[in-house]
The first five atom37 places (N, CA, C, CB, O) and aatype in JSON, in Angstrom:
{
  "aatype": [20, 20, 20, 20, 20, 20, 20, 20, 20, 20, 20, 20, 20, 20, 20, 20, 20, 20, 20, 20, 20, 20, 20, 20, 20, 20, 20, 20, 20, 20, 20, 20, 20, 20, 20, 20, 20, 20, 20, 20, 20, 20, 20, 20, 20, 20, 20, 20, 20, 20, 20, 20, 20, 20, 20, 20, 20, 20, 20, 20, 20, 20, 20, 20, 20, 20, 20, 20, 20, 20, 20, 20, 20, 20, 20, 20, 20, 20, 20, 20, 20, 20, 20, 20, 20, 20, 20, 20, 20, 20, 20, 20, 20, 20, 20],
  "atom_mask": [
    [1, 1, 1, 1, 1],
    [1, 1, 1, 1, 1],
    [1, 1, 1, 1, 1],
    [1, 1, 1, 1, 1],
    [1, 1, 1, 1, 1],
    [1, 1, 1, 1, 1],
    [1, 1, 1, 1, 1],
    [1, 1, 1, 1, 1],
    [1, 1, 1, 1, 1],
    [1, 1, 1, 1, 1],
    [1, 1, 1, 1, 1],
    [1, 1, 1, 1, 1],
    [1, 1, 1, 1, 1],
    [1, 1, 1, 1, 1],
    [1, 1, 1, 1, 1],
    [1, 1, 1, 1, 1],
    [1, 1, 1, 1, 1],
    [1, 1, 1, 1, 1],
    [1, 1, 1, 1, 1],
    [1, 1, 1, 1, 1],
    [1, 1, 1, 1, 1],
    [1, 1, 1, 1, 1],
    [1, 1, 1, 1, 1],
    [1, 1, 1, 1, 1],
    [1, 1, 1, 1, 1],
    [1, 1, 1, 1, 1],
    [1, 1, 1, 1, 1],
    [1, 1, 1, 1, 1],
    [1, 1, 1, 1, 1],
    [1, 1, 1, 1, 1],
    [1, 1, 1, 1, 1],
    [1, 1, 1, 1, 1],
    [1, 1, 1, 1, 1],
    [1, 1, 1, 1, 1],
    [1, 1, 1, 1, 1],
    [1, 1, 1, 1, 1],
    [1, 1, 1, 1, 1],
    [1, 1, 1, 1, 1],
    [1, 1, 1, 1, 1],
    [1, 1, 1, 1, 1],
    [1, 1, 1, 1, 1],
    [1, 1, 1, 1, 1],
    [1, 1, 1, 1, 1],
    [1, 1, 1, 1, 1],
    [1, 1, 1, 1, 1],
    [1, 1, 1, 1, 1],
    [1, 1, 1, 1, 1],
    [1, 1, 1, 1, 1],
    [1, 1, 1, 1, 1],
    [1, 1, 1, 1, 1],
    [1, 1, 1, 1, 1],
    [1, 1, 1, 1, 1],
    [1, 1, 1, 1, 1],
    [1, 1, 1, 1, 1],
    [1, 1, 1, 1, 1],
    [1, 1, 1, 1, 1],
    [1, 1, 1, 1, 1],
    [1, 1, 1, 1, 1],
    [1, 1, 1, 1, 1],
    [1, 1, 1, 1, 1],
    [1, 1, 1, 1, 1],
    [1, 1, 1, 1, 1],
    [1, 1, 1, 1, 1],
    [1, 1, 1, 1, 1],
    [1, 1, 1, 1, 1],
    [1, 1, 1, 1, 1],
    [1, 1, 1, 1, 1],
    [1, 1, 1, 1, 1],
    [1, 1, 1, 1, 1],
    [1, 1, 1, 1, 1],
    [1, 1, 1, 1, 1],
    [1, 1, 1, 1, 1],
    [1, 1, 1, 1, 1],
    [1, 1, 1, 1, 1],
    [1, 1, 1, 1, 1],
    [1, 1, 1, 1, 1],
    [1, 1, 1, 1, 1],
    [1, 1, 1, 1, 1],
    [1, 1, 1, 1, 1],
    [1, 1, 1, 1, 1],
    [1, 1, 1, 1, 1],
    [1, 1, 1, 1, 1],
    [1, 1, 1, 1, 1],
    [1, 1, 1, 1, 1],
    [1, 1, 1, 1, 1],
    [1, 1, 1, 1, 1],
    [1, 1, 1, 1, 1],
    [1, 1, 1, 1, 1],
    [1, 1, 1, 1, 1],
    [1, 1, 1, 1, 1],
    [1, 1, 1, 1, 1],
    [1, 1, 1, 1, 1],
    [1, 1, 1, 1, 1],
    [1, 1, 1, 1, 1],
    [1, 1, 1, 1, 1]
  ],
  "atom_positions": [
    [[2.07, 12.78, 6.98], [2.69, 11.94, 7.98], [3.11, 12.79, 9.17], [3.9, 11.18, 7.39], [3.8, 13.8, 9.06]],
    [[2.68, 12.34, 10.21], [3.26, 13.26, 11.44], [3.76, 12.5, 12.4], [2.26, 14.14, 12.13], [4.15, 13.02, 13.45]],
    [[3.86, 10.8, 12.1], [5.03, 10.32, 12.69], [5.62, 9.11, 11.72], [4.69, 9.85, 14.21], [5.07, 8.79, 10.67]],
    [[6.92, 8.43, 12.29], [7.38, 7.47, 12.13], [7.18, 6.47, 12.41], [8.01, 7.51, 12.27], [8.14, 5.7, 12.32]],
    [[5.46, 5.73, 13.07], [5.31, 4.83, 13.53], [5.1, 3.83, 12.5], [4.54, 5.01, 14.38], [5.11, 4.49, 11.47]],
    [[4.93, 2.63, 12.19], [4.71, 1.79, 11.12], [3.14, 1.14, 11.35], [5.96, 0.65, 11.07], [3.08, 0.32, 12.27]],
    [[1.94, 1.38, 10.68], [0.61, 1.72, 10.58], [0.06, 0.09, 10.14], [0.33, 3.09, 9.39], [-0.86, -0.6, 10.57]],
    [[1.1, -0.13, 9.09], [0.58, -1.46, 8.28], [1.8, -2.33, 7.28], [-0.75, -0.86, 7.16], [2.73, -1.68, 6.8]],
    [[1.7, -3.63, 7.05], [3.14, -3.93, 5.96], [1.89, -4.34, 5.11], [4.75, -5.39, 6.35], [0.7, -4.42, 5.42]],
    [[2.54, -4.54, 4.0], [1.78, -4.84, 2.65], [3.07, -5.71, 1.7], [1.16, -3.1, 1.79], [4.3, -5.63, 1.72]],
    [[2.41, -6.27, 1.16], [3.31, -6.87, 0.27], [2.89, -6.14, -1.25], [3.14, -8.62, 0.36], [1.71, -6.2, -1.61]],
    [[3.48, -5.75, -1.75], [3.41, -5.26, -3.46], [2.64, -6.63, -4.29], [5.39, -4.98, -4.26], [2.94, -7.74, -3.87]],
    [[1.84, -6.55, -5.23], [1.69, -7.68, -5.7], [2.34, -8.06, -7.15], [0.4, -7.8, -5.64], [2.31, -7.37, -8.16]],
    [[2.93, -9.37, -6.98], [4.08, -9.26, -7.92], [5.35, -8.72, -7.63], [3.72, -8.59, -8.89], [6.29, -9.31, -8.17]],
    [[5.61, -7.83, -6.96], [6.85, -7.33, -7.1], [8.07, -7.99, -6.2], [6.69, -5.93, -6.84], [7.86, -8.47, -5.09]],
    [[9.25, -7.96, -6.77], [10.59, -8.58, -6.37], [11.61, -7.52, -5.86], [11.23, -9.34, -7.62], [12.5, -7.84, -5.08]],
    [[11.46, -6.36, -6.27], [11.98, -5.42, -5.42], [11.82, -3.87, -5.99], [13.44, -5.82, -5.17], [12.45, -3.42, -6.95]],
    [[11.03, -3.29, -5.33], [10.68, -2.24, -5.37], [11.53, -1.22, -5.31], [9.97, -2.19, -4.7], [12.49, -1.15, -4.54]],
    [[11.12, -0.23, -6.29], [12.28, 0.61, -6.64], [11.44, 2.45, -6.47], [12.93, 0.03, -8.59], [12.18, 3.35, -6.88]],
    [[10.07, 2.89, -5.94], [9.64, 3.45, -5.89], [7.97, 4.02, -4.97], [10.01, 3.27, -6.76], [7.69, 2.96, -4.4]],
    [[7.51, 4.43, -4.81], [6.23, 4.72, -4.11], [5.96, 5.85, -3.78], [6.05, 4.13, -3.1], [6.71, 6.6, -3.15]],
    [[4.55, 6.16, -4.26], [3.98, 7.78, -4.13], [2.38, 7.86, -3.37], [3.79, 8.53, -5.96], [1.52, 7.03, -3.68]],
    [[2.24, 8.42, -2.83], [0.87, 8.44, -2.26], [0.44, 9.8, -2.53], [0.78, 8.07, -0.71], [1.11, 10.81, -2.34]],
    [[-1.06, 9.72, -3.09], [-1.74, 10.45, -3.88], [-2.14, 12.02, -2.65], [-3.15, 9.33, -4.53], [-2.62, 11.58, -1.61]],
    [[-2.09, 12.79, -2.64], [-2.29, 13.81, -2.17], [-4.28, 13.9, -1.24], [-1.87, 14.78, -3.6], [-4.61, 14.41, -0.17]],
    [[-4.81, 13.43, -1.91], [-6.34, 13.07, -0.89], [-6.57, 11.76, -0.38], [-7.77, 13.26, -1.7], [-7.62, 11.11, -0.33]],
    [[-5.45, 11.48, -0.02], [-5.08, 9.78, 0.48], [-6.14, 8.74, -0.22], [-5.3, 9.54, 2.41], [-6.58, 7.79, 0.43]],
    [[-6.53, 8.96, -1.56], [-7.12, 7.56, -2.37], [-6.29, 6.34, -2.23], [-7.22, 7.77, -4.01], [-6.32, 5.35, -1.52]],
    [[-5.38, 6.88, -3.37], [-4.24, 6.16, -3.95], [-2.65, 5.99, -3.23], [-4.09, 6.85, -5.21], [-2.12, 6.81, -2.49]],
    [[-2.13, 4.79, -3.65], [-1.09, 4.59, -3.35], [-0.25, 3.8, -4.49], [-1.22, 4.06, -2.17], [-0.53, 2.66, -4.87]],
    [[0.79, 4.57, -4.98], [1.49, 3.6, -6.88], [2.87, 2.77, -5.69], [2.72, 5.5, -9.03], [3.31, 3.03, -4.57]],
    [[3.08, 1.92, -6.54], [4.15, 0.94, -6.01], [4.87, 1.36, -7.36], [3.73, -0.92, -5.67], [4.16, 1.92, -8.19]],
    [[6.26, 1.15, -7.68], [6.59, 1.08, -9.14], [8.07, 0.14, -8.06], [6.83, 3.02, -10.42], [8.54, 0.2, -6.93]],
    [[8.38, -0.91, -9.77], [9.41, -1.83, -9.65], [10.5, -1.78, -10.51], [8.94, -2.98, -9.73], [10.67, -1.09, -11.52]],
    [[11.4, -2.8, -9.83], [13.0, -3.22, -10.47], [12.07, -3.52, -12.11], [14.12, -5.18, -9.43], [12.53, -2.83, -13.02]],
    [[11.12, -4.27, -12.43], [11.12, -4.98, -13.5], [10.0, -3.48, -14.4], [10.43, -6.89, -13.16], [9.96, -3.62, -15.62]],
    [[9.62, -2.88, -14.13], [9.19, -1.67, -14.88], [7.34, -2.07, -14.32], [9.73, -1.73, -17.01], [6.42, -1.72, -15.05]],
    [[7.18, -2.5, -13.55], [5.59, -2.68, -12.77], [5.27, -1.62, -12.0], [5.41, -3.92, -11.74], [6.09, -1.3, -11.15]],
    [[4.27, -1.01, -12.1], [4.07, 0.19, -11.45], [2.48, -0.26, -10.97], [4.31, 1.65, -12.51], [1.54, 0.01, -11.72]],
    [[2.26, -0.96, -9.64], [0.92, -1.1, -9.0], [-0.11, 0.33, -8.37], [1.3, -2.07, -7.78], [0.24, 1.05, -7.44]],
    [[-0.9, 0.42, -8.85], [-1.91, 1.65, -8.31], [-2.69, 0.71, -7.22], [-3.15, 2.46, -9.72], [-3.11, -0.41, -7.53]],
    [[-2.84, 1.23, -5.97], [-3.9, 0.39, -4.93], [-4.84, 1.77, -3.99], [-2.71, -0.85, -3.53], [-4.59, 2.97, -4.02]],
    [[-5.92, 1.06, -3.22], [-6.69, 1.64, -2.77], [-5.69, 2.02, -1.2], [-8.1, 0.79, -2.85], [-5.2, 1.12, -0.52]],
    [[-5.58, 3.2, -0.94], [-4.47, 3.27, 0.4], [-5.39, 3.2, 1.3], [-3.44, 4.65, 0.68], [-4.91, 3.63, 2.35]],
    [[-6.5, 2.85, 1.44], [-7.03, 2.1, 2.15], [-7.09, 0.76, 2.6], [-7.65, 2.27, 1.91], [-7.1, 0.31, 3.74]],
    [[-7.13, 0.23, 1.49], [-6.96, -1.52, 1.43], [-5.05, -1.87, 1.38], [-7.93, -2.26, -0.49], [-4.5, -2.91, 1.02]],
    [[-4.54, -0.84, 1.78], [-3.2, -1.17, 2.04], [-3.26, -0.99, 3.57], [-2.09, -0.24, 1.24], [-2.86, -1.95, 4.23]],
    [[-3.68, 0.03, 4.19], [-3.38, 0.36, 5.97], [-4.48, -0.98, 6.08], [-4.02, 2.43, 6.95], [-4.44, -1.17, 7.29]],
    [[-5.18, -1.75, 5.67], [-5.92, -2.76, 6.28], [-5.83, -4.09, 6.02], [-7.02, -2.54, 6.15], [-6.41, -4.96, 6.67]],
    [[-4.96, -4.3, 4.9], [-4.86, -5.92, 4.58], [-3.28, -5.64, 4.09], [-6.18, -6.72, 3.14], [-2.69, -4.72, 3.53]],
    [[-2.82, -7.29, 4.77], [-1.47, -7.46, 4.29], [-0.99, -8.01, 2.67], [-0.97, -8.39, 5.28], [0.14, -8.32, 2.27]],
    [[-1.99, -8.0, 2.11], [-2.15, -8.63, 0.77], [-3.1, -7.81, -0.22], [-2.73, -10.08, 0.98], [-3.87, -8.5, -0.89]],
    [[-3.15, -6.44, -0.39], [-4.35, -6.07, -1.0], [-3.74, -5.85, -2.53], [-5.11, -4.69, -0.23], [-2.56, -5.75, -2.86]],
    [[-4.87, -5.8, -3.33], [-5.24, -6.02, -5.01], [-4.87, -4.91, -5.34], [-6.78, -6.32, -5.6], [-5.19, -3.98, -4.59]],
    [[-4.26, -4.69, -6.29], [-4.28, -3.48, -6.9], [-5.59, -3.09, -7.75], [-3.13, -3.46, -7.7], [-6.32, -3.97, -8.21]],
    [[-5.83, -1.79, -7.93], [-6.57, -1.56, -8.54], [-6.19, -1.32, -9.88], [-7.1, -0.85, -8.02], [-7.05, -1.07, -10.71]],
    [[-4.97, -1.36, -10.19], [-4.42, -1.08, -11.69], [-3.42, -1.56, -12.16], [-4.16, 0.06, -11.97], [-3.26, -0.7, -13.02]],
    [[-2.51, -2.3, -12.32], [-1.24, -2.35, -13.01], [-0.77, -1.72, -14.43], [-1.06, -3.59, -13.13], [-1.45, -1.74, -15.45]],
    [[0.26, -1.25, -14.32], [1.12, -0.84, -15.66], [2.09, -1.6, -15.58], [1.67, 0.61, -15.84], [2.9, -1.64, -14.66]],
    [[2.03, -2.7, -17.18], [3.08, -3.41, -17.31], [3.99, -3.04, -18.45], [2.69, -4.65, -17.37], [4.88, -3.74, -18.93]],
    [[3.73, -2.12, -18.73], [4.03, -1.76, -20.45], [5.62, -1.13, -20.41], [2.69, -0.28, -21.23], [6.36, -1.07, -21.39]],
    [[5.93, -0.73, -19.16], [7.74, 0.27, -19.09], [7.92, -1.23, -19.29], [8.73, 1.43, -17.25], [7.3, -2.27, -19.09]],
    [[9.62, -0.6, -20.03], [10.68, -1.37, -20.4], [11.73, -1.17, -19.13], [11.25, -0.9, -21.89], [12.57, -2.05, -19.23]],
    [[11.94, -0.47, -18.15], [13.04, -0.19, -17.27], [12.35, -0.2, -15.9], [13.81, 1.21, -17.63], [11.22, -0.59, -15.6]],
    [[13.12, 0.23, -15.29], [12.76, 0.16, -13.42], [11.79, 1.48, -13.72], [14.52, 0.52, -11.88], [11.88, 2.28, -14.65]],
    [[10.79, 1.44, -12.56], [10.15, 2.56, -12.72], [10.72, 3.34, -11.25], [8.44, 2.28, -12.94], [10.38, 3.02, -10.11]],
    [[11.53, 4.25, -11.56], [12.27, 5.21, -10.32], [11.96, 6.11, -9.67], [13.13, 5.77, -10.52], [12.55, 6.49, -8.65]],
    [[10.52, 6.82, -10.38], [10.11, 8.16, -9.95], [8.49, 8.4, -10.27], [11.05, 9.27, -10.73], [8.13, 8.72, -11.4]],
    [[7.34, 8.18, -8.93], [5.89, 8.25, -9.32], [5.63, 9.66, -8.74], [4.86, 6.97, -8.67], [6.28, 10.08, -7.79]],
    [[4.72, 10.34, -9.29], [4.3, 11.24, -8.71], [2.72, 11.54, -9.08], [5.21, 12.22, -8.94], [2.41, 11.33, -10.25]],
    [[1.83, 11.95, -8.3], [0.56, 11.94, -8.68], [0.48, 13.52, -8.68], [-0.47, 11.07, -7.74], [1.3, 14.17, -8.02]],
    [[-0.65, 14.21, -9.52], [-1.17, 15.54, -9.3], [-1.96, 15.69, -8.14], [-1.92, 15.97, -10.38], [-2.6, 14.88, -7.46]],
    [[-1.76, 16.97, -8.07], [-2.61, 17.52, -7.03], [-4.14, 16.71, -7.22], [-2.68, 19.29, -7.23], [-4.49, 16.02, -6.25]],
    [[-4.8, 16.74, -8.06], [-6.36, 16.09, -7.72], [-6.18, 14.56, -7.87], [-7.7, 16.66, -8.91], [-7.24, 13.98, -7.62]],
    [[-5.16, 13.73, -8.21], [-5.19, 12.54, -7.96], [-5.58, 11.89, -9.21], [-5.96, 12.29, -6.88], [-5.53, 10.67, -9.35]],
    [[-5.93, 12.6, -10.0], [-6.38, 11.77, -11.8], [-5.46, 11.8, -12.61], [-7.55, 12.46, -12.82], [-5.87, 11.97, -13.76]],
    [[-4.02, 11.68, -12.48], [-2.64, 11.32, -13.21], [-1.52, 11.51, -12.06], [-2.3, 12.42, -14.64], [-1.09, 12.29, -11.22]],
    [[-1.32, 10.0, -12.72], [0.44, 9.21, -11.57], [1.44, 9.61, -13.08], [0.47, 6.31, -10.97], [0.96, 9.4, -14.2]],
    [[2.36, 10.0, -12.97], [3.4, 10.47, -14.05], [4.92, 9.19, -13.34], [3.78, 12.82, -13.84], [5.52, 8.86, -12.31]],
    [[4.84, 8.96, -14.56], [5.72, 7.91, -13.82], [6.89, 7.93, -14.78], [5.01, 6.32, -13.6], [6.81, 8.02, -16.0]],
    [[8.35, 7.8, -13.8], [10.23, 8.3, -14.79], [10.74, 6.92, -14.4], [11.71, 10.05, -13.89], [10.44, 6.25, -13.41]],
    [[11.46, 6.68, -15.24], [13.0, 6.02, -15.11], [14.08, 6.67, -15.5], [13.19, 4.85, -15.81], [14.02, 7.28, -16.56]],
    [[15.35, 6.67, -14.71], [16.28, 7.54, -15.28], [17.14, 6.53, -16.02], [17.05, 8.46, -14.21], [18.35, 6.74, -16.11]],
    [[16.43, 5.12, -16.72], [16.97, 4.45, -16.99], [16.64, 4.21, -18.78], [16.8, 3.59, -15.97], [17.18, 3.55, -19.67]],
    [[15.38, 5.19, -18.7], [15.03, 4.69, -19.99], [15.35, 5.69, -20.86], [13.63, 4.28, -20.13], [14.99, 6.82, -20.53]],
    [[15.99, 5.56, -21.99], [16.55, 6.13, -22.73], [16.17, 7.02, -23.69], [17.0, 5.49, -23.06], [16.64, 8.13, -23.96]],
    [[14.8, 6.11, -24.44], [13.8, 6.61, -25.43], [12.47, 7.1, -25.09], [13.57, 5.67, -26.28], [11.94, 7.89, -25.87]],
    [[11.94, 6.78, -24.18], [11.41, 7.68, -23.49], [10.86, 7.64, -22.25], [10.74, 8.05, -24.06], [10.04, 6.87, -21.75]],
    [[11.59, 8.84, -21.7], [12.08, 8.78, -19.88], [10.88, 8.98, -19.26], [13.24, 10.08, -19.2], [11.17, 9.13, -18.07]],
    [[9.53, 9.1, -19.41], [8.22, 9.31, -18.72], [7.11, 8.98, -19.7], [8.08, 10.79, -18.19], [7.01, 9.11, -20.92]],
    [[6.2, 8.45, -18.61], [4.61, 7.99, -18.89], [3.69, 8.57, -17.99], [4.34, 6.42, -18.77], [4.08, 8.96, -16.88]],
    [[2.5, 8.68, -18.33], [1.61, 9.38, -17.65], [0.15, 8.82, -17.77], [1.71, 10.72, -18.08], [-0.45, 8.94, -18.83]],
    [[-0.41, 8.24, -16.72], [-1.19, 7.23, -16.82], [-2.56, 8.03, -15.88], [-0.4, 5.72, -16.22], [-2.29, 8.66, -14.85]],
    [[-3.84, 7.92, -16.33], [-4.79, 8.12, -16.07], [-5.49, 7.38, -15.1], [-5.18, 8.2, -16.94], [-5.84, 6.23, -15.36]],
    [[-5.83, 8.08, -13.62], [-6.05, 7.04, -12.75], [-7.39, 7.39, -12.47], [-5.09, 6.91, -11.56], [-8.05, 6.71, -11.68]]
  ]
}
């Protein structure tokens, strides 16, 4: 990012209030993660171009808010925290 200008809005799909967002390091990907434990993977392409775009993945399986996405350096695992979940505080999902 080398400015603060606003590029594109998107709506999350499904989501009621977002509690997170990571963008993948070779600008593929973009994870949404939510209040209700939804963590959307999308094309960050089809986000800077449509106000409504599909995800390419959902994780519905967390039990808590998802608070913390982070992708690796090559973009083939989003590691995803809640500091809410008790039993176990991270998942790591294959993208």
């Amino acid at each position: 990012m080398r400015s603060s200008r606003c590029v594109n809005r998107f709506a999350d799909d499904g989501c009621v209030k977002g509690t997170s967002i990571a963008a993948s390091r070779n600008g593929q990907y973009l994870a949404c993660g939510s209040q209700s434990g939804v963590v959307n993977i999308y094309s960050q392409e089809a986000c800077l171009n449509s106000a409504n775009p599909k995800p390419l993945k959902a994780v519905m399986n967390l039990l808590t808010s998802a608070t913390s996405l982070t992708f690796n350096p090559t973009s083939e695992i989003l590691a995803i925290a809640s500091r809410f979940q008790f039993s176990e505080p991270a998942s790591v999902l294959h993208t």
